[in-house]
Every structure is written in C-alpha cells, then in structure tokens.
C-alpha positions as CSV (number, residue, x, y, z in Angstrom):
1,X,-1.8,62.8,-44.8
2,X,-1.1,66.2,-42.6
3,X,-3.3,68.2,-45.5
4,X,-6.6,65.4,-45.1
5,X,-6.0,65.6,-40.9
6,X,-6.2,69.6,-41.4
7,X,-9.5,69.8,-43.3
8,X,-10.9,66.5,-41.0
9,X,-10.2,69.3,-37.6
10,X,-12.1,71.9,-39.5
11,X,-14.9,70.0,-41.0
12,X,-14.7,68.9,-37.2
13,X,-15.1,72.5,-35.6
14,X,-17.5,73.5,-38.2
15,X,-19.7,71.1,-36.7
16,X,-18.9,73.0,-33.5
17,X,-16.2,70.1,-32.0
18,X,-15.1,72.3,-29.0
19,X,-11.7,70.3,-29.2
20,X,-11.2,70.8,-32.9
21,X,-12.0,74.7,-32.8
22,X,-9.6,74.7,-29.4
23,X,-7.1,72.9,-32.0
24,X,-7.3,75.6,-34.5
25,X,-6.6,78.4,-31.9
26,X,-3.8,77.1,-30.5
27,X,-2.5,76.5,-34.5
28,X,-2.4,80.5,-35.0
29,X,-6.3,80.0,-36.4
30,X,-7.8,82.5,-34.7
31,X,-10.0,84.4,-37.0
32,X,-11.5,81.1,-38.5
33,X,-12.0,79.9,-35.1
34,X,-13.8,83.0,-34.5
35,X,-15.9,82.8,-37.8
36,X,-17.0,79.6,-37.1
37,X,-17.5,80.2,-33.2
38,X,-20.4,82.8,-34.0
39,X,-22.3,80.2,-35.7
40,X,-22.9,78.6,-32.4
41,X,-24.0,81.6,-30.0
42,X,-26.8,79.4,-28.7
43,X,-24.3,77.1,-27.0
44,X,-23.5,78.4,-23.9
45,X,-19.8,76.6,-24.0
46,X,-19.0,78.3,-27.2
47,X,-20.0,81.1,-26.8
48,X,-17.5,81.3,-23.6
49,X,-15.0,80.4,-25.7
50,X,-15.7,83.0,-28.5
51,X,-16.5,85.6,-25.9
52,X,-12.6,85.3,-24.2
53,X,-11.3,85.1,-27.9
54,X,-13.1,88.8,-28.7
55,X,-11.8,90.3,-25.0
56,X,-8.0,88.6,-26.1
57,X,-8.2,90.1,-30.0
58,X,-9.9,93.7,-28.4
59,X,-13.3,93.3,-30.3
60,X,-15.1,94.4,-27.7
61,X,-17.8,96.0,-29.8
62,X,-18.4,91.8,-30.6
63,X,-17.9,90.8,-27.2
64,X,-20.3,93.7,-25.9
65,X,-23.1,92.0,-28.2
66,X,-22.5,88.1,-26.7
67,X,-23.1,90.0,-23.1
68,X,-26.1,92.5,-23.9
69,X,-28.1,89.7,-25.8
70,X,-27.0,86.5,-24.8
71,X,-25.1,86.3,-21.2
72,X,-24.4,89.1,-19.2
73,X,-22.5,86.5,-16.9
74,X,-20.0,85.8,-19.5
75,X,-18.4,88.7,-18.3
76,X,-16.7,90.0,-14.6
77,X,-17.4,93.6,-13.6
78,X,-14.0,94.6,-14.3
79,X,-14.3,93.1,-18.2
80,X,-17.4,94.7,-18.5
81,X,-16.3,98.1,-17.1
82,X,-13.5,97.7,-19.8
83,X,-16.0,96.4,-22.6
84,X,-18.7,99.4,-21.8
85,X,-15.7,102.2,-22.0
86,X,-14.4,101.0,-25.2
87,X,-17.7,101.0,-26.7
88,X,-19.1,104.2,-25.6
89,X,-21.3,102.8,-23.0
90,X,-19.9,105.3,-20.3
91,X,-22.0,105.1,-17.7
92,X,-22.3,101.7,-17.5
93,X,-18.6,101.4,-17.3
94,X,-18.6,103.6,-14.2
95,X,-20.7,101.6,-12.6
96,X,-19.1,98.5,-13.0
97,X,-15.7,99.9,-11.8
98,X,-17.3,100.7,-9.1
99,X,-18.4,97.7,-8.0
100,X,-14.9,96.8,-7.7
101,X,-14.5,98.7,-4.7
102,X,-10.1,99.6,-4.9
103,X,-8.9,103.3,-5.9
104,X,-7.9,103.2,-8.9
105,X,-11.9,101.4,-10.3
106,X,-13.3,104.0,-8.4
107,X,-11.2,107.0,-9.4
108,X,-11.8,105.9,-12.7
109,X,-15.6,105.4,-12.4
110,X,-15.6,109.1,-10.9
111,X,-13.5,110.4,-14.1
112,X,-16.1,108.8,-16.6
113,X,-19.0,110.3,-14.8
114,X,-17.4,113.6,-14.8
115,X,-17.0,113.1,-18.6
116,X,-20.2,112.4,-18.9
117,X,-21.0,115.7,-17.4
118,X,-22.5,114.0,-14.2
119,X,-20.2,116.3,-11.3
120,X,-22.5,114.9,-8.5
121,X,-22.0,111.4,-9.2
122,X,-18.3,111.9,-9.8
123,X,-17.5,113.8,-6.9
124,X,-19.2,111.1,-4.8
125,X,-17.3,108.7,-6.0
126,X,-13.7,110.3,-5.8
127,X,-14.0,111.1,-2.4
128,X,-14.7,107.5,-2.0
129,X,-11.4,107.1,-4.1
130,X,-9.4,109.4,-2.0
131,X,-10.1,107.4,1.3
132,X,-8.3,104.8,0.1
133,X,-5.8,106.3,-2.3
134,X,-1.8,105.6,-1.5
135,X,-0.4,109.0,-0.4
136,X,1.8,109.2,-3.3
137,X,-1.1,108.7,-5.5
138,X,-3.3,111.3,-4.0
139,X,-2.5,114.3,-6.3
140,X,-4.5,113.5,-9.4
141,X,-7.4,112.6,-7.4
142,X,-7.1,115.6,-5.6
143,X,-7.1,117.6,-8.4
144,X,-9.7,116.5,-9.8
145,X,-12.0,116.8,-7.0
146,X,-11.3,120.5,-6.8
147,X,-12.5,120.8,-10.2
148,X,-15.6,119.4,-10.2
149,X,-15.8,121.5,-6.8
150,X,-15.5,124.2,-8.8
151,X,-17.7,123.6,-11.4
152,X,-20.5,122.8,-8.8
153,X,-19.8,126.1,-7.5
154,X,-18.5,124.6,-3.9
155,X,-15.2,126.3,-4.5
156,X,-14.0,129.4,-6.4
157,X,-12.7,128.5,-9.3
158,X,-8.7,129.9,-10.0
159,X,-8.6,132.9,-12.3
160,X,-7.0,132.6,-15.9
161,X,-4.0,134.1,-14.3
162,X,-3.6,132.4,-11.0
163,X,-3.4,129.1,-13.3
164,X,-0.8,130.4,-14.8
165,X,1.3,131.2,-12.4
166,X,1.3,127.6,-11.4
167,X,2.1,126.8,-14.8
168,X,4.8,128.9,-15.2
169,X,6.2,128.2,-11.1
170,X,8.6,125.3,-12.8
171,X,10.3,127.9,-15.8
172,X,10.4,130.6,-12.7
173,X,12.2,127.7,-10.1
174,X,14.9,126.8,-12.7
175,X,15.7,130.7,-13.3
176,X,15.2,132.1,-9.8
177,X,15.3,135.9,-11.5
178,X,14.5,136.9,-7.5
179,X,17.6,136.0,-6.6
180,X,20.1,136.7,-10.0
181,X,18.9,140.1,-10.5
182,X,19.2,141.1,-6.4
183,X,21.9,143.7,-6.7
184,X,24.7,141.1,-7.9
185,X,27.7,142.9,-9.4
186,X,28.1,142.7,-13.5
187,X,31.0,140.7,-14.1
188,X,31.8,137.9,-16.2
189,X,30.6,135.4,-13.8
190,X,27.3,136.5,-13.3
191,X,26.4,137.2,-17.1
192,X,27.6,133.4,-17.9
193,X,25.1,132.0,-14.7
194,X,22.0,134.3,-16.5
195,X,23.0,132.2,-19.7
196,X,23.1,129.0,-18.2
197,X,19.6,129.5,-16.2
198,X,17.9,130.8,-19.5
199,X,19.2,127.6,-21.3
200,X,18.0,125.7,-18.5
201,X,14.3,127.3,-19.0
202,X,14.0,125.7,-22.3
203,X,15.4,129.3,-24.1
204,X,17.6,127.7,-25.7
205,X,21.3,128.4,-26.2
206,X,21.0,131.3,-29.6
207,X,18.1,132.7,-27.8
208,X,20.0,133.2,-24.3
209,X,23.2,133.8,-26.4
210,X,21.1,136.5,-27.6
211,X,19.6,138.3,-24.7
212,X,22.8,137.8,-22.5
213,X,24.6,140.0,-25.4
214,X,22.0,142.3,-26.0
215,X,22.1,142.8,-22.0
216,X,26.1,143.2,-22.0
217,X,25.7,145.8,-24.6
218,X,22.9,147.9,-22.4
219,X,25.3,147.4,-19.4
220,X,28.5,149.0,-20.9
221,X,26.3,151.5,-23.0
222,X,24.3,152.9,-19.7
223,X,27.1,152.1,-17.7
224,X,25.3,149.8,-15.1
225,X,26.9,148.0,-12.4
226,X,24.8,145.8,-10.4
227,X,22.1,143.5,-11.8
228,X,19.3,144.7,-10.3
229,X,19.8,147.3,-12.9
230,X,19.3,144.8,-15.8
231,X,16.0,143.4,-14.5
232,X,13.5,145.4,-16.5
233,X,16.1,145.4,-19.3
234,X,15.8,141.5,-19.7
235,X,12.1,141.7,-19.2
236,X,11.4,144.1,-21.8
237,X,13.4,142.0,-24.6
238,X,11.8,138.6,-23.7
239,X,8.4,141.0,-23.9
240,X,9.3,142.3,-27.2
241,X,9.9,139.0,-28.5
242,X,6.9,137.7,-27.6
243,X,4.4,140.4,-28.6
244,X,5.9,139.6,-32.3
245,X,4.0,136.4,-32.2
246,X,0.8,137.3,-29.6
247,X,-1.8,137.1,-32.5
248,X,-5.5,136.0,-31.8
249,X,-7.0,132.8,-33.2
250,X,-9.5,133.7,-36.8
251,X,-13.1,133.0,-35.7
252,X,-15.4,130.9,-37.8
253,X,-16.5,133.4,-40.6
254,X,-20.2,132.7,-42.2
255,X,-19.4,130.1,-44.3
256,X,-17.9,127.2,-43.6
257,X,-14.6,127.2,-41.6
258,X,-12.0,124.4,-41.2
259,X,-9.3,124.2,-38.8
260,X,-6.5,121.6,-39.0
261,X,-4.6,120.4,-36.0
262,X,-1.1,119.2,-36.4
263,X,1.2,117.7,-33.5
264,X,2.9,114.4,-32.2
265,X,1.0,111.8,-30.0
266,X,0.6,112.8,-26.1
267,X,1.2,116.7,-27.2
268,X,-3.0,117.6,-26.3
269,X,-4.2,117.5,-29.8
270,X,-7.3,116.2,-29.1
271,X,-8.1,117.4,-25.7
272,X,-7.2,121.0,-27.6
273,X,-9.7,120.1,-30.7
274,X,-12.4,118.5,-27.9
275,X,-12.2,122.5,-26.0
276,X,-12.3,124.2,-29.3
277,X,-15.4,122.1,-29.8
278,X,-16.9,122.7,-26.9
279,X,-16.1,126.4,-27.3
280,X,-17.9,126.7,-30.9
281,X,-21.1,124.6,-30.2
282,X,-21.6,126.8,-26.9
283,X,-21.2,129.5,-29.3
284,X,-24.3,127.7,-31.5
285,X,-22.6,127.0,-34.0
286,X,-22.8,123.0,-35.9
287,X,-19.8,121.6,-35.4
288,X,-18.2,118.2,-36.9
289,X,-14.5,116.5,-35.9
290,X,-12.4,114.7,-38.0
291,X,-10.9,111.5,-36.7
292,X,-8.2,111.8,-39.1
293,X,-5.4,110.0,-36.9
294,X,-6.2,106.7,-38.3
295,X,-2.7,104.8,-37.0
296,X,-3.9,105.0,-33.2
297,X,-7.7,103.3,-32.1
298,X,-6.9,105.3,-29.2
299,X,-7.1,108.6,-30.7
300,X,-10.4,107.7,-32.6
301,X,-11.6,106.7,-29.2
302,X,-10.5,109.6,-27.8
303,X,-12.1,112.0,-30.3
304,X,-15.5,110.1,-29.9
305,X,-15.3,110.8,-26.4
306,X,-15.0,114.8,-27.1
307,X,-17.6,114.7,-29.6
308,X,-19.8,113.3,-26.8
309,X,-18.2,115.4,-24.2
310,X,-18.6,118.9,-26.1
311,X,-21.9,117.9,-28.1
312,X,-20.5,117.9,-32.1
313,X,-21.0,115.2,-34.7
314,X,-17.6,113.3,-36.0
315,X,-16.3,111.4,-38.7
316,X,-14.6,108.3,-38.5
317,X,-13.6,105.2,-39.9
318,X,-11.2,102.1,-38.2
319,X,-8.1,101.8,-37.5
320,X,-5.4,101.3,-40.5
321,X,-7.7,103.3,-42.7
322,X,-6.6,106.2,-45.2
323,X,-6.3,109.7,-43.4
324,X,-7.3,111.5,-46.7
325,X,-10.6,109.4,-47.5
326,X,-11.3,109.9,-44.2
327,X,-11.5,113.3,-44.5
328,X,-12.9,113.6,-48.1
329,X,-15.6,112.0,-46.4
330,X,-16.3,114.2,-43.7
331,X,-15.3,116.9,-46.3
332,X,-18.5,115.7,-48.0
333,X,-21.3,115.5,-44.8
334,X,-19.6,119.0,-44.5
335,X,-21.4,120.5,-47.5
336,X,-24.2,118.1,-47.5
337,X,-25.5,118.9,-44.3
338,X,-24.7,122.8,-43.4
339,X,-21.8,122.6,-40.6
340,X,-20.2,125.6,-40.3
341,X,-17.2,124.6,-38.2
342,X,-14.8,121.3,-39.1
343,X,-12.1,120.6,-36.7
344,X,-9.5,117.7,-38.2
345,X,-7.4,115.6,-36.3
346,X,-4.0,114.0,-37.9
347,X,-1.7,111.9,-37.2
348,X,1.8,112.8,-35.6
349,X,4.3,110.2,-36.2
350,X,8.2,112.1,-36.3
351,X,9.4,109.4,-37.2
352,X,8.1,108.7,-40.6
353,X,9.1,112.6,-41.6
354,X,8.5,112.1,-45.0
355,X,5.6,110.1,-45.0
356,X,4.0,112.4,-42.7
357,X,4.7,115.6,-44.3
358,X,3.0,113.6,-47.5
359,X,0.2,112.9,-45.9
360,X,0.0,116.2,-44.5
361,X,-0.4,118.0,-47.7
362,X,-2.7,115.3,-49.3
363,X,-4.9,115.9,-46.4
364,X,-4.8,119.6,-47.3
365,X,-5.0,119.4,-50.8
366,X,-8.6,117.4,-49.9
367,X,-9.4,120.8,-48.0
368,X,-8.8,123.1,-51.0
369,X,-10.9,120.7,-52.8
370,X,-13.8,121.6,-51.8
371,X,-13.0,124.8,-50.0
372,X,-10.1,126.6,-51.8
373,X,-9.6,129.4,-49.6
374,X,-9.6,127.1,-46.5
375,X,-8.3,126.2,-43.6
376,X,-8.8,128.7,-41.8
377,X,-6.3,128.0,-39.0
378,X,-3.4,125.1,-39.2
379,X,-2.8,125.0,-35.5
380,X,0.2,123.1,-34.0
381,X,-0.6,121.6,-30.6
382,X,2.6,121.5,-28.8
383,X,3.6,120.1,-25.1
384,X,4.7,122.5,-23.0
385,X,6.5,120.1,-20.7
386,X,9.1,118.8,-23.3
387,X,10.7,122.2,-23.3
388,X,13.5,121.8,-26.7
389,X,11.8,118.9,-28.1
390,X,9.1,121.6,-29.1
391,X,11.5,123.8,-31.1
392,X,12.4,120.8,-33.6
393,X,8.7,119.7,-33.6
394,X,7.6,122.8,-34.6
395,X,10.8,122.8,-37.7
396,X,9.0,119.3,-39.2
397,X,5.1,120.3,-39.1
398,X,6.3,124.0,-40.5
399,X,8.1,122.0,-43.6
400,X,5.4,120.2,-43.9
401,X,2.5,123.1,-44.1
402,X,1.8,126.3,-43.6
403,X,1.7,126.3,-39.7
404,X,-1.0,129.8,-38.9
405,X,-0.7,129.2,-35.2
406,X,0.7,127.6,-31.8
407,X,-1.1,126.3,-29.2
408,X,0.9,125.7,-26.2
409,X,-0.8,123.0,-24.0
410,X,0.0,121.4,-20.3
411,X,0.8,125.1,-18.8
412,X,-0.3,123.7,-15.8
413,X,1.8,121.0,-14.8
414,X,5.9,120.6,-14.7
415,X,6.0,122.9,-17.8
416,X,8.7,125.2,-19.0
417,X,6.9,127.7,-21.0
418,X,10.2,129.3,-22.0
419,X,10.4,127.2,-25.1
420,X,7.6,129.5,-26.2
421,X,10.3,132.4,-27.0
422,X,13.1,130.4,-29.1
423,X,9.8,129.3,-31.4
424,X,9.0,132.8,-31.7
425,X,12.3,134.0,-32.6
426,X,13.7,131.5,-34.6
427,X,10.4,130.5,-36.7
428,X,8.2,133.1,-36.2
429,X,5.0,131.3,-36.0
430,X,2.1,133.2,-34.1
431,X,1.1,131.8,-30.5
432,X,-2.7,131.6,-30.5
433,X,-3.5,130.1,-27.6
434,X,-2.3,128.0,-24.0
435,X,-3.7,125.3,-22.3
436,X,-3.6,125.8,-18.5
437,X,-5.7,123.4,-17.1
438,X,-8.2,120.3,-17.6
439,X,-11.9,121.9,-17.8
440,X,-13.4,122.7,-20.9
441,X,-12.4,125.8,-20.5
442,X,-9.1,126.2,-19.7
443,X,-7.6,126.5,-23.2
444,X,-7.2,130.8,-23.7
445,X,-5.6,133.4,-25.7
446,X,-2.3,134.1,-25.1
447,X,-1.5,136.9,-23.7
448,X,2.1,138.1,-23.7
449,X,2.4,140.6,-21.3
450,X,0.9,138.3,-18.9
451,X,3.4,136.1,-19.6
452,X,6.3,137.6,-18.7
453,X,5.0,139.7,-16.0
454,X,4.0,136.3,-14.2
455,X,7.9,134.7,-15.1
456,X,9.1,137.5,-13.3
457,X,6.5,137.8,-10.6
C-alpha cells in the first residue's frame, strides 16, 4: 500500500500537482522535485517554487537562468546581488547591493566595482559606505578607500618600504629592541627577557636559544657590559640568517613555464597566484590558472575572479572533481594553444597529511608528463599572521615536494614576520617573495637587509 501511495504522489507531481511535488520535498526528494519542477517553467507558481529550491541547494547558475529569461521578479535585490556574484555577473551584483542602501551592501557593491577595475564607481560608493559605517567597522572601508585613492592618483601611494614597516610594527611591539638594548647591564636577567621577547616574535625557542647563546658568547669574548653594545651584534646574525635564504623568484624562460602553488586554506594562495598573474600578462606574456583546489567552490570562484581581475584564461572543473585530471587538462590547452606561463592552484587540507602529500606528487608527476624539466617554481604561500603555525606548515608541504620557494603573505596586517627566520634556519627553504598589501601589486621580492633594518628601525 505505502509503495502504490509513493508512485500515485509522483505520477501526481509529474503532472505538475503543486501539493504532490511540495510532498516530495519535504520527504528528502529534492533533486526529483527539482527534475520534474523544470518541466514546468511556464507556470509562474512552479517556477517560484523551483526558483527558492535552486537559491536553498546554491545553484545559482539555474536560478540565474529562471530570472534572466523568465522572471526577473522572482528574485529580491539582495538574492539577485548574491545570484549575479556567484555567477560572474559582477557588475550587476554591485548594483543590486546597492540598492539596498545599509553599509555593508554598499561596501560590498564598492569592493566588486573595484574588482572589476572600475575605481570611480567604487570610490563613490565607499564613501557612501563610510557615512554610515559603525565606528568599529570603519577600518576596512577606510583602507580601502585610500587605495583606490591611490590608484586614481588622489593620494601618494606608500613606498614598498613604508608598507613594510607597518607590517613588521606588530614583530617590532612584541620585541621593543628600543628599549632592551638601551644601555641595560648584561646579566642573567636581561639575556633570559631577550629570549623570551624573540620567542614571543614568532623566532621560535632553538632559534632564540640560538642567538641568545651566540650573543653570550660575543659578550664574554669582547668583554661587553651593557646591551647597547649587543645591538648590532643581534642584528647582524638575524641578517646573516636571512641572506642564506634571500634568493629571487626564476622568471618564465621561452618555453613554457609552470609554477605550482602549495599552502593551507586562508594562507593567500590565490590572491598570491591572482598578482603573479597579473604581473606576467602585464609583462605580455599568455597566461593560464589552474583551479586545482577542487574540495572548496570557493577557491574555484575565487580563482575565476583573478583570472578576470588580472586578464589570463583558467581551467576548471566543479566541485568534488579530481585535482590531477584537472590539471592534465589544463596541461593539455597548455600545449595546444601556446601559453607560456601556467600557474596551478592546489588544495591545502593539513589534515588529510597523507592524502595530500599523494595528491601532491600525482599532481606533479602530471607536470613532468608533459614537461619533464618543469615546474619551474613550487612556491609555498604561507600567512604571515599565524607566526609558529607556519614553521610546521612549511615541514608537511616540504615532505610532500620539493618546496623552491616561500612567499610570505599578510605583511601588512597583525603579522609577525619573525617566523620568516626559524624557516630559514631550520629548513632552509629560499624566501622569494612578501605580500604587503592588497593591490595588484603589492606582492615583491624579498629583500633581507630591508628586513631587518626595518625590525630594528
């Protein structure tokens, strides 16, 4: 009896019974109530119906169609600010957030302008933002109005180095060399606080274990009593340590180059592979991204939105699907159709370790494929602002590959860059380049005398 009332509901909502189809949504049926929904588009009731069941499921690409070609009143402007984002449609999605009228649609509307590379738009509709922006609130809206500023011409834009002294202000704060090294006798007390405040800079207790020893040693050997004396003596083994791993990033050479981008989720792997973009195709080269971190839609998103953003072509395939086919693939268009620069995006999960490292080197097996000699860089993308964390992220990625390079993002915000000099000692992997800001191009060498001279500035 239950089995001939089943099939009576569906023969029911095949023939577009709005109760039965309600009946099989609330029973768990969702995809065949969805299948069977887009058989009745004409209706305007069902189509309601199947327009809320492709916002509630996130197939918005689906929903987008129902309100482009059927009814554009099927949607509010906030769900149609939401449904133009996701599917590329970016200024259309500013301009339905801003119809909305509160801060946060409007701040928003002004960042996807901006992405768009439309600063006048953008700018206009921050400062709208702003007006009504809570005071704790304020900074990121502020911020990002000086930038566009900036890029308009309307304000001088901050040198390389003046960025990184705000980067670096947090590292410099928790180690307040001004005040250790003023004239403060050499005793046991003060050599344990300089550990301490290294440690507390993200150095790491071996390397502050190290440079507090090294610094006793000078101190007995020279015979040096006050601390002021050490100063230079501190600055010149942190600078030593770091111009071991100062090494610049390998340009594209004339054939085809790849670069491979390793790091966790939220570390700037794709904002860093969106700048390199940008960097190359300004350079006139063809350029093509990978989408190759397949377990997040936001990432592919993300990636599409830099590929837009910075003008190269990219690869990608759904959500769930294989990393490796999804780079044999763009492997493939590589050599089909001439582009001399491929930058691949992977997944960073830490907490599949073996799984990941796997995939890792299946992903650059696929490489050597069909370019044995490449990649030419594997870079690791690591967050400046999680200080230790970095060190053991760095141990997994370099078990998993050969690791060529570091590139140390977030320099500009709460970061601790002193996390760069335990990686340098203790795996000696070369530092290629920082991130110290948002713009395009913001992402630069490293420079290790400039480093240190500004931690001790």
């Amino acid at each position: 009896m239950l089995f001939w009332r089943k099939s009576q509901e569906e023969k029911l909502a095949e023939r577009g019974d709005k109760n039965a189809i309600i009946s099989l949504i609330e029973k768990g049926k969702r995809e065949r109530a969805i299948e069977i929904l887009e058989r009745f588009k004409e209706n305007p009731e069902l189509r309601g119906l199947l327009f809320r069941l492709y916002m509630e499921e996130g197939k918005y690409y689906y929903a987008y169609q129902l309100v482009e070609h059927y009814d554009p009143e099927l949607a509010t402007a906030k769900e149609k600010a939401l449904i133009y984002e996701r599917v590329g449609e970016l200024e259309k999605s500013a301009r339905e957030y801003a119809k909305l009228g509160d801060w946060e649609s409007l701040k928003k509307a002004g960042l996807l302008l901006w992405q768009i590379k439309k600063p006048e738009g953008a700018l206009e509709l921050l400062e709208r933002a702003i007006k009504l922006t809570p005071p704790m609130k304020r900074e990121e809206v502020e911020e990002a109005i000086k930038k566009i500023k900036e890029e308009l011409g309307l304000l001088q834009r901050e040198s390389f180095l003046e960025r990184l002294r705000k980067g670096l202000k947090k590292t410099k704060e928790a180690v307040e060399f001004g005040i250790l090294f003023a004239g403060r006798k050499l005793d046991e007390e003060f050599f344990e606080e300089l550990e301490e405040k290294l440690i507390k800079a993200d150095l790491g207790s071996k390397t502050a274990i190290y440079f507090v020893e090294e610094l006793r040693k000078e101190a007995i050997r020279k015979k040096l009593n006050t601390s002021d004396q050490l100063s230079a003596s501190l600055k010149r083994l942190m600078r030593e340590q770091l111009l071991k791993c100062e090494e610049r990033l390998k340009e594209p050479h004339e054939s085809k180059s790849v670069y491979l981008f390793l790091g966790v989720n939220g570390s700037g792997k794709t904002t860093t592979i969106g700048k390199l973009a940008y960097r190359f195709v300004k350079e006139g080269k063809k350029v093509l991204l990978v989408a190759g971190d397949t377990f997040r839609s936001a990432a592919i998103e993300q990636l599409e939105v830099w590929a837009h953003r910075s003008g190269a072509d990219i690869v990608k395939r759904q959500e769930g699907a294989d990393p490796a086919s999804v780079v044999y693939e763009a492997m493939q268009k590589a050599e089909q159709e001439g582009y001399q620069v491929v930058l691949i995006d992977t997944a960073g999960r830490l907490h599949t370790k073996e799984p990941l490292i796997r995939e890792l080197r299946k992903i650059r097996d696929i490489i050597k494929r069909f370019l044995p000699e490449e990649p030419t860089e594997t870079l690791l993308v690591l967050d400046a602002t999680i200080g230790q964390n970095s060190l053991q992220q760095a141990k997994v990625f370099k078990e998993a590959v050969e690791v060529t390079g570091i590139v140390l993002t977030k320099l500009d915000g709460s970061a601790k860059g002193g996390a760069l000099v335990p990686i340098c000692k203790e795996l000696g992997i070369p530092v290629k380049l920082i991130g110290v800001g948002e713009g395009l191009e913001d992402l630069q060498p490293f420079d290790a005398e400039a480093f240190v001279e500004e931690l001790f500035s």
